[in-house]
C-alpha positions in Angstrom: 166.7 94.3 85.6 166.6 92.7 89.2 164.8 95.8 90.5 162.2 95.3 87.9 161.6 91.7 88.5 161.2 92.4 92.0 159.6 95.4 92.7 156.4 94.7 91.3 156.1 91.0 92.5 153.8 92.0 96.0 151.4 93.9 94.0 151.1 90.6 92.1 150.8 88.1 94.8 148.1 90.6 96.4 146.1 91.1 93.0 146.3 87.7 92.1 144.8 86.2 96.3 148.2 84.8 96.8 149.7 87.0 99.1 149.1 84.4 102.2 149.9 81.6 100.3 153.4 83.2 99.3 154.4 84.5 102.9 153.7 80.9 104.1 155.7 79.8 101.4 158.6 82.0 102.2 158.3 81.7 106.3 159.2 77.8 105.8 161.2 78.4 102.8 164.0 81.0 104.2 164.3 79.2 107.4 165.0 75.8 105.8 167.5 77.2 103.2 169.4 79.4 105.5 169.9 76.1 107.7 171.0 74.8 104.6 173.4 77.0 103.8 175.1 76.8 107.1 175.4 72.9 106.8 176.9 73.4 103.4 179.7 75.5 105.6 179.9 72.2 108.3 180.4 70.0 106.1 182.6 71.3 103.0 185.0 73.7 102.5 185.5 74.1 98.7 182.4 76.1 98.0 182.3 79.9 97.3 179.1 81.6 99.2 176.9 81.9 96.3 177.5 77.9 95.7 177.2 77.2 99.5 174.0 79.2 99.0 172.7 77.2 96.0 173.7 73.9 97.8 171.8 75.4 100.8 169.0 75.1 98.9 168.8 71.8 98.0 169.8 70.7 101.6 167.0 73.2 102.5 164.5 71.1 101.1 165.3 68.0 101.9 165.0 69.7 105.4 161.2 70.4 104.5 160.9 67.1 103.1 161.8 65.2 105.9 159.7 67.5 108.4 157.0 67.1 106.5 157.3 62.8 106.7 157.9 62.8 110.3 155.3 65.9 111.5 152.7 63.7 109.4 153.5 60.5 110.7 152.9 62.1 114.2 149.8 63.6 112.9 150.6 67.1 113.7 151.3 68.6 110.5 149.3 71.6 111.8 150.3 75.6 111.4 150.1 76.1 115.2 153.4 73.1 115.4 155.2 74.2 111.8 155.0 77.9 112.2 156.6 77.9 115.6 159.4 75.6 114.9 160.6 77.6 111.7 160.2 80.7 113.2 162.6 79.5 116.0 164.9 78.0 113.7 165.1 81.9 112.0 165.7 83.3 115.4 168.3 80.9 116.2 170.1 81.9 112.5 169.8 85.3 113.5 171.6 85.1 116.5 174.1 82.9 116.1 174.9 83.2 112.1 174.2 86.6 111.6 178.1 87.6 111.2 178.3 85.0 108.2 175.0 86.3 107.0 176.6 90.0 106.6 179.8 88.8 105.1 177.6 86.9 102.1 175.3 90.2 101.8 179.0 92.3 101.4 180.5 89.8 99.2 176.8 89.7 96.9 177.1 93.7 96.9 180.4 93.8 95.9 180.1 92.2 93.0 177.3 93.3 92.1 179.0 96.3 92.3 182.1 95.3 89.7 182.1 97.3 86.3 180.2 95.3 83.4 181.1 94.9 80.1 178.4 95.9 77.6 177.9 93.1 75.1 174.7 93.0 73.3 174.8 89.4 73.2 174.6 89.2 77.5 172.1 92.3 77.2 170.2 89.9 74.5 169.8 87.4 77.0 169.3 89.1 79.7 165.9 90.6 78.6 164.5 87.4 77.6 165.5 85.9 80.7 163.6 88.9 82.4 160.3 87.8 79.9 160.7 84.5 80.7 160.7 84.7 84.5 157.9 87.4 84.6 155.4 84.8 82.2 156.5 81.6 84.5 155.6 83.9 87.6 152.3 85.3 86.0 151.8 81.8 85.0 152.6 80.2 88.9 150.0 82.7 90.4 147.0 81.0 88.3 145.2 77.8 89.8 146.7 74.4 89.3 144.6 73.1 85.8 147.3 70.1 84.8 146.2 66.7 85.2 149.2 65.4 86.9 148.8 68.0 89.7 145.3 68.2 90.2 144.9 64.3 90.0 148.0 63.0 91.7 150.0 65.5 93.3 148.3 68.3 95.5 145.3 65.6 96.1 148.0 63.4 97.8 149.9 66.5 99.8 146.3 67.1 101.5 145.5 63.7 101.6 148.5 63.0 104.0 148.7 66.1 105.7 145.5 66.0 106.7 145.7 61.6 107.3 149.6 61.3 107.8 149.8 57.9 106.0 149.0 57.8 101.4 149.0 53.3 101.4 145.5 53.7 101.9 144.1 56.5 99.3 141.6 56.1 96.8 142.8 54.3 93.8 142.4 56.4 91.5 145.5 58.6 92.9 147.5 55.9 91.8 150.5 56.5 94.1 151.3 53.5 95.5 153.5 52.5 92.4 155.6 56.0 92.8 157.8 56.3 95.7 156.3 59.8 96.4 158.5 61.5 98.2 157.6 65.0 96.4 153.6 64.7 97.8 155.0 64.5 100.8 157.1 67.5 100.7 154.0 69.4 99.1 152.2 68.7 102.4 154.4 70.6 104.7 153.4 73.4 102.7 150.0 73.1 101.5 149.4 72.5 105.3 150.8 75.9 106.3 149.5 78.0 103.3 147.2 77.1 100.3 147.7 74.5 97.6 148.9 77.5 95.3 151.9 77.5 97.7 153.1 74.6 96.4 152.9 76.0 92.7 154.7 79.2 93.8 157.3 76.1 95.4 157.8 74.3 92.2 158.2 78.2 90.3 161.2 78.9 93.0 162.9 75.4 92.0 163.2 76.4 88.9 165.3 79.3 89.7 167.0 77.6 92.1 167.9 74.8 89.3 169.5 78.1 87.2 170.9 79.1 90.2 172.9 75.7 90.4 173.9 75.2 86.9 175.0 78.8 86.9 177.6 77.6 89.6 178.8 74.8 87.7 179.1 76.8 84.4 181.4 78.9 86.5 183.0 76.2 88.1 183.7 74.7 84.6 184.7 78.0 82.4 184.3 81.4 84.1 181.5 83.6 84.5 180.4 83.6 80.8 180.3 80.0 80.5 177.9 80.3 83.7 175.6 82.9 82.4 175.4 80.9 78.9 174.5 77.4 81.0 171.8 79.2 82.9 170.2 80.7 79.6 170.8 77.2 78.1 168.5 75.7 80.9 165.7 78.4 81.6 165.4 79.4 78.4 163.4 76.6 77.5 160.2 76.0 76.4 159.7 72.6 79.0 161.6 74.6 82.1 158.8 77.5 81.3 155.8 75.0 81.4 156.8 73.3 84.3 157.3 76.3 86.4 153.8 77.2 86.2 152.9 73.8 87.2 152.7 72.1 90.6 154.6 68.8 88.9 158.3 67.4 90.5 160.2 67.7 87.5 162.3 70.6 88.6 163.2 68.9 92.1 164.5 65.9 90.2 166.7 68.4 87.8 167.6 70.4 91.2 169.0 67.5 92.9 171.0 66.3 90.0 172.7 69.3 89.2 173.2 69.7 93.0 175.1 66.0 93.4 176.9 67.3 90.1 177.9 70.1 91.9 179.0 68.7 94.6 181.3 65.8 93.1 182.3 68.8 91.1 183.4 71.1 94.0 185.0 68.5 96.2 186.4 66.0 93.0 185.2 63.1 95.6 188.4 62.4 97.8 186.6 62.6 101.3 183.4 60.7 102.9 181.3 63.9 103.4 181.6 64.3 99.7 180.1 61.2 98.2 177.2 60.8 101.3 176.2 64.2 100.7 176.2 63.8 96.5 174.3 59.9 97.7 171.9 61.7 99.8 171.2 63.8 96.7 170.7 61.1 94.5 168.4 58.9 96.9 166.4 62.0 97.4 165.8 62.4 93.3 164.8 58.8 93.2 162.6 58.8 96.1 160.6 61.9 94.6 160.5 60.3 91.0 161.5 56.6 90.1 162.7 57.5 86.5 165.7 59.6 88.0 167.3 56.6 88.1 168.4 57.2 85.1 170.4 60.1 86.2 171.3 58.1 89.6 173.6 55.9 87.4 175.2 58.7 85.5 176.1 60.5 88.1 177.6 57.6 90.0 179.5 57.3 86.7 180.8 60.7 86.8 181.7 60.3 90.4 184.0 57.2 89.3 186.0 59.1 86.2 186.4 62.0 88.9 188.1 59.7 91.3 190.7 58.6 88.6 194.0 59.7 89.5 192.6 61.5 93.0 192.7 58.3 95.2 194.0 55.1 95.3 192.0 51.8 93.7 191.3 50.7 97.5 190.1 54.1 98.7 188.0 54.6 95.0 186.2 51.3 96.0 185.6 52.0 99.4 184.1 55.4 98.3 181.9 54.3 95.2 180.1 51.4 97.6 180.0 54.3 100.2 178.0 56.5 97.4 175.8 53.5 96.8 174.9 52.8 100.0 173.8 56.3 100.9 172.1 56.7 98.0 170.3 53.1 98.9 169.8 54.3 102.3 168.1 57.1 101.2 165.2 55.5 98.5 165.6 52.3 99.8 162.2 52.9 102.3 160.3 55.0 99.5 161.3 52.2 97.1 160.3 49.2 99.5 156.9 51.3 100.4 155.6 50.9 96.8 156.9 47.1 96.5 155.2 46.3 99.8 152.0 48.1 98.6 152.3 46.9 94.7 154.5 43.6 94.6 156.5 45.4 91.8 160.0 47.1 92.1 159.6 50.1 91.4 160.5 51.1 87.4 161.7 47.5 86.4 158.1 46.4 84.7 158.4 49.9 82.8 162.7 49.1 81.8 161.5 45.7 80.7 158.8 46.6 78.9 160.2 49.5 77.1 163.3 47.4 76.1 161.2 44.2 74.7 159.0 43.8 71.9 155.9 43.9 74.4 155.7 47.8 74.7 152.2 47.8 74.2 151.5 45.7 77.0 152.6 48.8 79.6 150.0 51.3 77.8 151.7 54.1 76.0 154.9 55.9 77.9 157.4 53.1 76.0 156.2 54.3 73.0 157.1 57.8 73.4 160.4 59.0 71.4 161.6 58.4 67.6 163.1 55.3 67.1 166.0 53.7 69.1 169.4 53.5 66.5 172.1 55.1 66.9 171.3 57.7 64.4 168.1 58.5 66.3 170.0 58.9 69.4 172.5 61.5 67.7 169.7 63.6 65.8 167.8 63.5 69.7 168.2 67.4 70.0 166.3 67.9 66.5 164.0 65.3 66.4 163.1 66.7 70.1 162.9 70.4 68.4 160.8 69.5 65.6 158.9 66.0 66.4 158.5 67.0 70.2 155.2 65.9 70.0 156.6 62.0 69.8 157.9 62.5 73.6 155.1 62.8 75.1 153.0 64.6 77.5 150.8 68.0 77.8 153.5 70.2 76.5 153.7 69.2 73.1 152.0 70.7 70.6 153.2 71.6 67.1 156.6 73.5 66.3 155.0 77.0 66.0 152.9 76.6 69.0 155.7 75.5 71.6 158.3 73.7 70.1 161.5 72.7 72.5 163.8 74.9 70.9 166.0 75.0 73.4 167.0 71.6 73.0 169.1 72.1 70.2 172.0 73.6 72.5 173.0 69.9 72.8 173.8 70.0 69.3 176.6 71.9 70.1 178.4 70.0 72.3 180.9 68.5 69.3 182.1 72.0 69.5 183.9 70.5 72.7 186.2 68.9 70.3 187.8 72.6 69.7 189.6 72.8 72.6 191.4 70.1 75.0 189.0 70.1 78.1 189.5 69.9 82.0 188.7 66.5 83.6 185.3 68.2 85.6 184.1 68.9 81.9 184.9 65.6 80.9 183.2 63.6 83.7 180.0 65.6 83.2 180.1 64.9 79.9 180.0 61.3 80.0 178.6 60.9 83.0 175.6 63.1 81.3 176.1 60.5 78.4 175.6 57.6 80.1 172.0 58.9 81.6 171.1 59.9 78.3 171.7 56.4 76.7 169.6 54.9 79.5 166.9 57.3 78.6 166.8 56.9 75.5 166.9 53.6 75.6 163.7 52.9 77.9 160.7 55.3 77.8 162.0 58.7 76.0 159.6 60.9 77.7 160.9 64.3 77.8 160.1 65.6 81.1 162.1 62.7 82.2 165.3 63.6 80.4 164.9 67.1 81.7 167.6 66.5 84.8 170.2 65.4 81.6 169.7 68.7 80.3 170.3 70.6 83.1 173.4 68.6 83.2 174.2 69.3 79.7 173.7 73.1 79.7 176.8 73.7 81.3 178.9 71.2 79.0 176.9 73.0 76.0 177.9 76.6 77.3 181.6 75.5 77.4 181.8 73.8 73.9 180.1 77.2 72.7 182.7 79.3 74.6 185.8 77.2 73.3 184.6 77.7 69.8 183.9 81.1 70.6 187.9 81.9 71.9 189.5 79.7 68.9 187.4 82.1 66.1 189.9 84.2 66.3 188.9 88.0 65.2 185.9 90.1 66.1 183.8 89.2 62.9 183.7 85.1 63.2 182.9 86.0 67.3 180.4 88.4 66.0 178.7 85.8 63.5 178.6 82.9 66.7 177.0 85.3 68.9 174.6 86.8 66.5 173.8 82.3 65.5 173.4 82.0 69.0 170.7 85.2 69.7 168.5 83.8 66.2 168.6 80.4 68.3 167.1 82.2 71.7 164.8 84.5 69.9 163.7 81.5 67.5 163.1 79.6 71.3 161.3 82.6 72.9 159.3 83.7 70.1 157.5 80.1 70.7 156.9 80.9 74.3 155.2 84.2 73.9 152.2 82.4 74.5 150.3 82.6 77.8 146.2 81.3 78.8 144.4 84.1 78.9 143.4 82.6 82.6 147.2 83.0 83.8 146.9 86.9 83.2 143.3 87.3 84.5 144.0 85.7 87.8 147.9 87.6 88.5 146.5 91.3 87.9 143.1 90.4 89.9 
């Protein structure tokens, strides 16, 4: 199935006049993760290699991000200055990391290499995974149509790398409010390739998101628990549509499950561990105020993990360490949009959303079902089959693209089954407590989507525990036959692609 994903991908990217705006892509993109990678070795030493890797990702592009803000400050966000430095950063890998780069291609071959077991169920999945990924990347080679991207986002990634400074674009961007950290980051590679590089960007975070929750689904349960988490999270009809945008919504998600994953692999007993998992954080907020949602439950899943690991004095000193990092981090993107507005970022929105004056903020308060507490335990179903009360482009009827996958949350009671770990636990609630926040101020779905990829790996191990205590080979058979109907039900909706997405990718 890999080979078939892969091997026809050039012919694509050449059919579709994307060919140069991929290898641009790709000669930032492996440079910057590769560096990545080898700081996630530095710096920790409870990751496996394919979870330094995913780390490495993340890290990568907060490497991108922050040469992108300083080459366009300098005003020489130019191919001729990016090219060269990459290119020597790949030579420098190559000679002096090479010997750790073998061991992780041995170590990948090898297990790719171990004996499978057949189940239908994995095969099931596997093939719509395989659809899934070949619409999103038929979908990512067609030209940026969605308002967000087209009015705020690649507009404002030219606009600085061509000006090195946004405070002073036209208004109708409307970026001063947002702390817009993601434009930025666009620019470094809109400068060296096209604007469809940065599409064929947000398409790869997607992956990399799977990539990450795959890890912690592993981390949490085992290998099946990780290959369920990943289906839970890119199986889904909002992860599909936003990789085949050039929106930020998948580099939130991918730095929340990457501070997740880090407070997960470490369990938060050394400094490294919480300023890395604050850098994280800072960076999510700094590309999209509404992540901090997700700031605050991850800071509360760092707390519960710390709970028996340290002392009260050492817990203290390393919460107000993950605050300051994290404050370190947004604070200049934050204090950019309240020197250029007069408004902190986010609070008009909370305040508004919370009070009886909804109205007065235009419409995104008003998004969602209701606010009880039955509302907010029927969330996966009323998401499912009212998704077009959360707002936004992607949500049109049930049988035209429904959020199907949303009702793997409604699963997680299953957790109930079996007496889980503490790293289960402290996602859990710390996944909670975003989720309450959410609901509680502007339920917009695209905004929730970093609590999902939280959730998919808490969802895969309630499914799994049930799926141990069943008992024979029948009552296994029945959850995993539920649990295809549910996919298929899920993919059946996406099967839908603009007849402009397959135009443009075969030429």
């Amino acid at each position: 199935m890999a080979i078939i994903a892969i091997l026809p991908m050039p012919f694509l990217l050449y059919s579709s006049h994307n060919l140069v705006a991929s290898i641009a892509l790709f000669t930032i993109l492996l440079p910057a993760v590769w560096l990545g990678r080898e700081l996630t070795s530095t710096f920790f030493n409870g990751p496996s290699k394919f979870e330094a890797w995913c780390l490495g990702t993340t890290f990568g592009i907060g490497i991108i991000a922050a040469a992108s803000f300083i080459f366009g400050i300098l005003g020489i966000l130019r191919p001729s200055v990016i090219w060269p430095l990459f290119l020597s950063i790949l030579l420098t890998l190559l000679i002096g990391a090479r010997k750790q780069l073998r061991s992780d291609t041995i170590a990948a071959a090898r297990w790719l290499a171990q004996p499978i077991k057949r189940e239908p169920a994995y095969l099931f999945l596997a093939g719509i995974g395989l659809a899934f990924f070949w619409l999103n990347f038929i979908g990512a080679l067609a030209p940026e149509i969605r308002s967000d991207s087209t009015r705020q986002r690649l507009v404002t990634a030219v606009y600085f790398a061509n000006r090195g400074e946004i405070a002073s674009t036209p208004p109708e961007l409307d970026v001063a409010a947002a702390p817009a950290l993601g434009e930025i980051t666009y620019a470094l590679i809109v400068a060296t390739g096209t604007e469809q590089s940065a599409k064929l960007f947000h398409f790869l975070a997607g992956l990399f998101c799977t990539m990450s929750i795959f890890a912690i689904g592993r981390r949490l349960g085992g290998q099946h628990v990780g290959y369920l988490a990943a289906a839970f999270f890119y199986l889904t009809w909002i992860v599909a549509f936003l990789s085949q945008t050039a929106y930020l919504d998948l580099f939130t998600t991918l730095f929340a499950v990457t501070a997740a994953q880090i407070f997960l692999i470490c369990k938060i007993t050394d400094w490294q561990t919480v300023i890395a998992g604050g850098i994280c954080i800072g960076l999510g907020v700094a590309v999209k105020v509404h992540f901090g949602y997700i700031a605050v439950g991850l800071a509360l899943m760092a707390v519960i993990l710390m709970l028996g690991q340290v002392s009260p004095r050492r817990g203290f000193l390393l919460t107000a360490t993950l605050i300051v990092a994290t404050v370190l981090t947004s604070g200049p993107w934050l204090a950019r949009s309240y020197s250029l507005t007069g408004l902190v970022p986010g609070m008009q929105l909370s305040a508004m959303a919370l009070s009886n004056n909804a109205k007065a903020l235009g419409d995104l308060p008003e998004f969602g079902y209701g606010r009880s507490i039955m509302n907010f335990l029927s969330i996966p179903f009323t998401v499912t089959f009212l998704s077009g009360r959360f707002g936004g482009a992607q949500t049109p009827p049930l049988m035209t693209g429904g959020h199907i996958g949303y009702l793997i949350v409604g699963i997680l009671p299953l957790l109930l089954v079996k007496r889980q770990q503490q790293l289960c636990i402290a996602l859990f609630i710390g996944s909670l407590g975003a989720s309450l926040l959410w609901f509680n101020t502007a339920q917009y779905l695209r905004y929730g989507l970093p609590i999902l990829g939280l959730l998919a790996p808490v969802s895969a191990v309630a499914y799994i525990s049930a799926w141990c205590n069943a008992g024979t080979k029948y009552k296994r058979a029945v959850l995993n036959g539920l649990l295809c109907c549910l996919v298929m039900l899920g993919s059946l909706v996406r099967m839908q692609l603009p007849d402009m997405s397959h135009a443009f990718a075969f030429g």
